[in-house]
N, C-alpha and C positions, 0 to 999 in steps of 0.2 A: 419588187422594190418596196421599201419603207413607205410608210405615210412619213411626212416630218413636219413640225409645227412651229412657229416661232412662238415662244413666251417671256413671259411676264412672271414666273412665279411669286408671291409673296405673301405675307402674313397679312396685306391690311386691307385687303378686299375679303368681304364678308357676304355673306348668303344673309337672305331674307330672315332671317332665324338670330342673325349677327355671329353665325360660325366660320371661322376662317378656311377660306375655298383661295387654290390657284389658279389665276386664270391662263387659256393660251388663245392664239390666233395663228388663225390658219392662212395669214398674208400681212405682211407690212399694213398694206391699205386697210384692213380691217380693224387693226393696232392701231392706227392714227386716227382712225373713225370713231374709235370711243376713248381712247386718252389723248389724245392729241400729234399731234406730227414731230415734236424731239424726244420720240420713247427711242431707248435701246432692247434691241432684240436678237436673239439669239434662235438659232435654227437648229431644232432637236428631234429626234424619231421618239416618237412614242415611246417604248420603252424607256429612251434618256429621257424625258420629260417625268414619266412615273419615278424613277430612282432621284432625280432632282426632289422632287416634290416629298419624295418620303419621307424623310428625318422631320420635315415640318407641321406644325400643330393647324391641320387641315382636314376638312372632310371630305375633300373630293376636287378633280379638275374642273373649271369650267370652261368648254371652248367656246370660239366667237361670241363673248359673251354681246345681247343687243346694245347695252347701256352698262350707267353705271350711277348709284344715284349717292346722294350723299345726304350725312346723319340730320333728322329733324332739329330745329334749334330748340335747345333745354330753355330758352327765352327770347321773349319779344322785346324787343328795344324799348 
């Protein structure tokens, strides 16, 4: 039997680097633990996750990612 993943794929999550990475989760629960609980998700085996993910300008999957942080401010109020 498959592994199968539920994701997230898309361009605007970024690796530490600021290189665009897809991310997946491997449970709803985990998915609403770091984006919140009205995400939509889609349940894909690996393979379908990697051909989703191809055509897109990324460096890599990331699963279960822990967090997720967002861009320092270019300014202080």
């Amino acid at each position: 039997m498959r592994r199968q993943r539920r994701v997230r794929p898309a361009s605007e999550f970024r690796s530490d680097r600021g290189l665009g990475t897809a991310v997946a989760f491997s449970s709803p629960l985990k998915l609403a633990k770091v984006l919140g609980p009205d995400q939509r998700w889609l349940l894909l085996t690996a393979p379908a996750l990697r051909g989703t993910v191809a055509d897109l300008d990324v460096i890599g999957i990331v699963i279960d990612p822990a967090g997720t942080m967002t861009r320092p401010a270019k300014r202080v109020a």
